[in-house]
MILUMVO-357263 format. One record per residue (C-alpha): x, y, z; residue in one letter. Coordinates in Angstrom, 2 decimals, padded with zeros to 5 digits, always signed. Example, Ala and Ser with C-alpha at 12.3 -4.5 7.8 and 13.67 -1.06 7.14 Angstrom:
+---------+---------+---------+----+
|      c1 |      c2 |      c3 | aa |
+---------+---------+---------+----+
| +012.30 | -004.50 | +007.80 |  A |
| +013.67 | -001.06 | +007.14 |  S |
+---------+---------+---------+----+
END
This chain:
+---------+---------+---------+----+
|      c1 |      c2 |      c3 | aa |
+---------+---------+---------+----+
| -015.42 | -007.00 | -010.51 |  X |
| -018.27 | -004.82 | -009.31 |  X |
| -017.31 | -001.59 | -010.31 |  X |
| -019.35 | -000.36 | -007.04 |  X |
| -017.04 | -001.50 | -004.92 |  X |
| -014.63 | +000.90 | -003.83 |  X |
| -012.24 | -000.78 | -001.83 |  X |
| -011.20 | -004.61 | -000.80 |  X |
| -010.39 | -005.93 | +002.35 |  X |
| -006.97 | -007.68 | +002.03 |  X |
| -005.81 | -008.33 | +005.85 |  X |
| -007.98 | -008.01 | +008.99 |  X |
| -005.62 | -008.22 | +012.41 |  X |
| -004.66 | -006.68 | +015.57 |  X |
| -001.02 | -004.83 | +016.65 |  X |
| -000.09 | -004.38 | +019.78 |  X |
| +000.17 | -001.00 | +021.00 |  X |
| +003.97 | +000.51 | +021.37 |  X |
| +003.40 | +003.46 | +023.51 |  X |
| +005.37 | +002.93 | +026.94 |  X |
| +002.10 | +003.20 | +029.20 |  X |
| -000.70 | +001.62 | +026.38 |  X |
| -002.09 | -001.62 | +027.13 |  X |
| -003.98 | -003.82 | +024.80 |  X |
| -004.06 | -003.87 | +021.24 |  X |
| -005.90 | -002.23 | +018.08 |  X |
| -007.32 | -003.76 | +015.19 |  X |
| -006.87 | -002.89 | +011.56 |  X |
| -007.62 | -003.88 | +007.94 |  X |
| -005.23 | -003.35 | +004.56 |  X |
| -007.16 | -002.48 | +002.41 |  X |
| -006.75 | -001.84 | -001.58 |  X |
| -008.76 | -000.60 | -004.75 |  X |
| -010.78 | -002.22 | -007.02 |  X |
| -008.15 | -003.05 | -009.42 |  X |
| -005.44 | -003.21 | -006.95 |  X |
| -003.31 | -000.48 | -007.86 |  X |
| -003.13 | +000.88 | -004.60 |  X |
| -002.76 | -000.16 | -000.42 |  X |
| -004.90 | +001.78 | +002.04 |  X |
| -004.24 | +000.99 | +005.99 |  X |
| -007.50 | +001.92 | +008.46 |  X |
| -007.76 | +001.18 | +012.13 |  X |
| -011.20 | -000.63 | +012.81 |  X |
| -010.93 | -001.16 | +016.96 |  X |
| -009.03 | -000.38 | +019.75 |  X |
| -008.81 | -002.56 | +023.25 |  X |
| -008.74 | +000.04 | +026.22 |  X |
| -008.92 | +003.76 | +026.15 |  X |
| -007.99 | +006.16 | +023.51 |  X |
| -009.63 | +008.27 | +021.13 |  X |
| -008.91 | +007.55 | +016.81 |  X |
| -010.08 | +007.75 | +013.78 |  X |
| -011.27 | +005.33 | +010.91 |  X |
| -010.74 | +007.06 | +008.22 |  X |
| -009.01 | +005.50 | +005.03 |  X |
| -005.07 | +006.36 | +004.59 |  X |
| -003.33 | +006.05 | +001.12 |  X |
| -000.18 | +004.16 | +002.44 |  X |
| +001.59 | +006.29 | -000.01 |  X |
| +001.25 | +008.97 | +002.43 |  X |
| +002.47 | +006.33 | +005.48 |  X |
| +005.31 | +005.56 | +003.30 |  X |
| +006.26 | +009.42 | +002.81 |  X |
| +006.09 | +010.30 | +006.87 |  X |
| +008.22 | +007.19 | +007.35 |  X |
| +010.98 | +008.34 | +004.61 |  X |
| +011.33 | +011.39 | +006.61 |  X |
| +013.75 | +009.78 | +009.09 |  X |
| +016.62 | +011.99 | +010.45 |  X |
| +020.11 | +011.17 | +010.47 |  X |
| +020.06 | +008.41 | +012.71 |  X |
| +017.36 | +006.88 | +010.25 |  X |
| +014.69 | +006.60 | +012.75 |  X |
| +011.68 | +008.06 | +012.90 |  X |
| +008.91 | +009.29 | +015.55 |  X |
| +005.10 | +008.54 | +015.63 |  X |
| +004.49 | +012.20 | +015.25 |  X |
| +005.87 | +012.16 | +011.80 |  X |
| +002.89 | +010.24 | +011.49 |  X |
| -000.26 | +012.90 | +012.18 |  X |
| +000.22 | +014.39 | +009.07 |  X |
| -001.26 | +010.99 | +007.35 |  X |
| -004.89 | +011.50 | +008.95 |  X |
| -007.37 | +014.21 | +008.46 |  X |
| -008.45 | +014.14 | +012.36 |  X |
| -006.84 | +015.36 | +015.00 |  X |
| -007.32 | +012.50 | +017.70 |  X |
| -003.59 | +012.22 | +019.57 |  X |
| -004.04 | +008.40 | +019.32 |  X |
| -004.20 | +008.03 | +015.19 |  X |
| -000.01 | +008.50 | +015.26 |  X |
| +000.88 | +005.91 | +017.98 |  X |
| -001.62 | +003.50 | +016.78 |  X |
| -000.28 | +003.63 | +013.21 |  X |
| +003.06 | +002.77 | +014.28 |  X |
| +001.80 | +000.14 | +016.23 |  X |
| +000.43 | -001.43 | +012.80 |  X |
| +003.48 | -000.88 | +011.27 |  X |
| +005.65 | -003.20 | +014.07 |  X |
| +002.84 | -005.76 | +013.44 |  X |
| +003.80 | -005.52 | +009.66 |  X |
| +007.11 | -005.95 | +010.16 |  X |
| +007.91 | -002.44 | +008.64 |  X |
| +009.53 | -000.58 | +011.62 |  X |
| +011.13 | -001.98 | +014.84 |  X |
| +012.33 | -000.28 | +018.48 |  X |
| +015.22 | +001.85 | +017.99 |  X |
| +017.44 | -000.03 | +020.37 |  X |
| +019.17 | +003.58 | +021.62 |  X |
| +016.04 | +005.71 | +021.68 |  X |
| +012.77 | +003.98 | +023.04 |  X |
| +010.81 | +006.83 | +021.56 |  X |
| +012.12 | +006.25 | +017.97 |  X |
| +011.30 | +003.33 | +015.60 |  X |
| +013.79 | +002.47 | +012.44 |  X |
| +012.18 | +001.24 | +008.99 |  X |
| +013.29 | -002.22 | +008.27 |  X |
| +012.41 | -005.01 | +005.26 |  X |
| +011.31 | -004.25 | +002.21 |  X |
| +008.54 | -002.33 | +002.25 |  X |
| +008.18 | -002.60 | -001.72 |  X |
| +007.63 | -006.05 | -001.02 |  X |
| +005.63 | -006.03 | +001.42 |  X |
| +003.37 | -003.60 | -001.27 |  X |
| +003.53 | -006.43 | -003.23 |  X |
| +002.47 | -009.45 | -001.54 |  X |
| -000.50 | -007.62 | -000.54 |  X |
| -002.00 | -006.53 | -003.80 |  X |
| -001.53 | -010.01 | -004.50 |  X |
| -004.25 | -011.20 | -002.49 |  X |
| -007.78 | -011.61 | -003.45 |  X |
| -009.37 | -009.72 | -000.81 |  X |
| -013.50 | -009.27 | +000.07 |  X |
| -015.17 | -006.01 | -000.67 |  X |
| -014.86 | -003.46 | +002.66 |  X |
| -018.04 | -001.46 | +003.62 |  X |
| -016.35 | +001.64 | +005.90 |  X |
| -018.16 | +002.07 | +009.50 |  X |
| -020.34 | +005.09 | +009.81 |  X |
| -019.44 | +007.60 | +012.10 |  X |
| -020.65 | +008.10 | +015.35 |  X |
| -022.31 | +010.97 | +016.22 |  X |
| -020.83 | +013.63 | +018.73 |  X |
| -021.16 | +016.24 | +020.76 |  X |
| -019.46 | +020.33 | +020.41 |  X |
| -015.98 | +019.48 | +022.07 |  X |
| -015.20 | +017.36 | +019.79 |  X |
| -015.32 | +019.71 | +016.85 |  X |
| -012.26 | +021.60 | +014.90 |  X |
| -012.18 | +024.72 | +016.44 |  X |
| -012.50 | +026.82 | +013.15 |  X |
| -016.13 | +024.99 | +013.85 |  X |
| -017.11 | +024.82 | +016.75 |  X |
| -020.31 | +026.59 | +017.95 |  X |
| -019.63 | +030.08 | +019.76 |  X |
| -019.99 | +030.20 | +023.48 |  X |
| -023.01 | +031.67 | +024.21 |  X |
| -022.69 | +035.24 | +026.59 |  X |
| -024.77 | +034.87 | +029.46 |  X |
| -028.12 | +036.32 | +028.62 |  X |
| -029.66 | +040.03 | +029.99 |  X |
| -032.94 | +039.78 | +031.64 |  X |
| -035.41 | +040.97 | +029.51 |  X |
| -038.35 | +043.34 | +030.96 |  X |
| -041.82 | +040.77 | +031.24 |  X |
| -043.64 | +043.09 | +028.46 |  X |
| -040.28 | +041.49 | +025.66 |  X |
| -040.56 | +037.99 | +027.96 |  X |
| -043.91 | +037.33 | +027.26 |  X |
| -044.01 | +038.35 | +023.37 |  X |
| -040.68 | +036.52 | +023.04 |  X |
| -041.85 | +033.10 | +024.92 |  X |
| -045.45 | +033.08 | +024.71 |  X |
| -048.32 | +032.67 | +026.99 |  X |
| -046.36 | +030.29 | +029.06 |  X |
| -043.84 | +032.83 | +029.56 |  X |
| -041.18 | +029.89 | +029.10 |  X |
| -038.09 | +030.85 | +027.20 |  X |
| -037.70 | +029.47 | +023.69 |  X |
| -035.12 | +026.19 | +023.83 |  X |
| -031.43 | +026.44 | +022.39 |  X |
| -029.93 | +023.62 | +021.05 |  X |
| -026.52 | +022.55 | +020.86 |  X |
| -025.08 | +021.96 | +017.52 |  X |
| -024.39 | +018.90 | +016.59 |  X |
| -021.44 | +017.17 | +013.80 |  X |
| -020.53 | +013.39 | +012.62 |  X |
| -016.94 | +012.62 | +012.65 |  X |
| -016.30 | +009.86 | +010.68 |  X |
| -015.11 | +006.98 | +012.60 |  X |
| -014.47 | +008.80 | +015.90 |  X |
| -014.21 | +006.91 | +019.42 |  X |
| -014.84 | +007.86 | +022.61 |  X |
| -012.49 | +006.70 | +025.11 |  X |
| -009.97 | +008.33 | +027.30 |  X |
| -006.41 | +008.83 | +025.63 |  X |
| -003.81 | +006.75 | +026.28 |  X |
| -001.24 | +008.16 | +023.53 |  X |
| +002.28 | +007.94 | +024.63 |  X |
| +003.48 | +010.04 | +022.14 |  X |
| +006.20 | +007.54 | +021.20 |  X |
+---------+---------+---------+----+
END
């Protein structure tokens, strides 16, 4: 094994989306490490509108948020933000979605906004790292504009500037008198989509 390769495509396929107003579906790979120690889960496409990310998630930390069902022993998609870095509403639902198309969680049949672990999910872990899989190259990110960054880094909003007297004008801009170009800043975010949000918050 190529020692370069970081991780391994073990299952490419689609979910459908559980949210009570989502259409379509999303696509995702399983993905593991070189020497198959470990399962990784990453959403790779979406079919309609909705922001999410593609970054890589241990499936330990899937399997955590889903162990922290409440007495009825379901759980809710938002016990599932905590497992990505970004803060894109749709990352939650979506994730859940891939986890009906697993056959790891089902429809709590009392609460339609609740989903109940089922199967083994140690076995599951298992017949995965069994597979072979094809070395995964991650997506680059797309590049995008202010409002989508974290707010602890987003660029300032700029105050509204004085008019300057034409003697500081002209030194400041030139002989063209034009006034020197601000540009926004700029930031990749690794895997991001732009699409209007359909999260249901399920």
């Amino acid at each position: 094994m190529d020692e370069a390769i970081v991780h391994l495509s073990l299952k490419h396929a689609e979910a459908t989306k559980t949210g009570k107003y989502a259409t379509g579906k999303v696509s995702y790979r399983i993905l593991t490490d070189a020497k198959h120690c470990d399962l990784f889960v990453v959403l790779v496409g979406n079919q309609g509108g909705g922001w999410y990310s593609k970054e890589i998630v241990p499936f330990d930390q899937v399997e955590a948020a889903a162990k922290r069902s409440g007495a009825s022993g379901s759980v809710s998609s938002k016990q599932f933000r905590q497992c990505f870095v970004s803060r894109s509403v749709n990352n939650a639902g979506f994730l859940v979605a891939v986890l009906h198309a697993e056959g790891l969680l089902e429809p709590d049949a009392e609460n339609a906004n609740q989903h109940v672990l089922i199967n083994d999910w140690s076995g599951w872990k298992e017949q995965l790292l069994a597979l072979e899989g094809e070395p995964y190259a991650p997506a680059l990110g797309k590049v995008v504009g202010p409002a989508t960054l974290p707010a602890d880094t987003a660029p300032a909003k700029s105050a509204k500037p004085r008019r300057a007297s034409r003697a500081s004008t002209g030194a400041a801009s030139g002989a063209d008198g034009q006034n020197p170009v601000i540009t926004n800043a700029f930031t990749t975010v690794t895997g991001g989509t732009s699409e209007e949000s359909d999260d249901s918050n399920s």
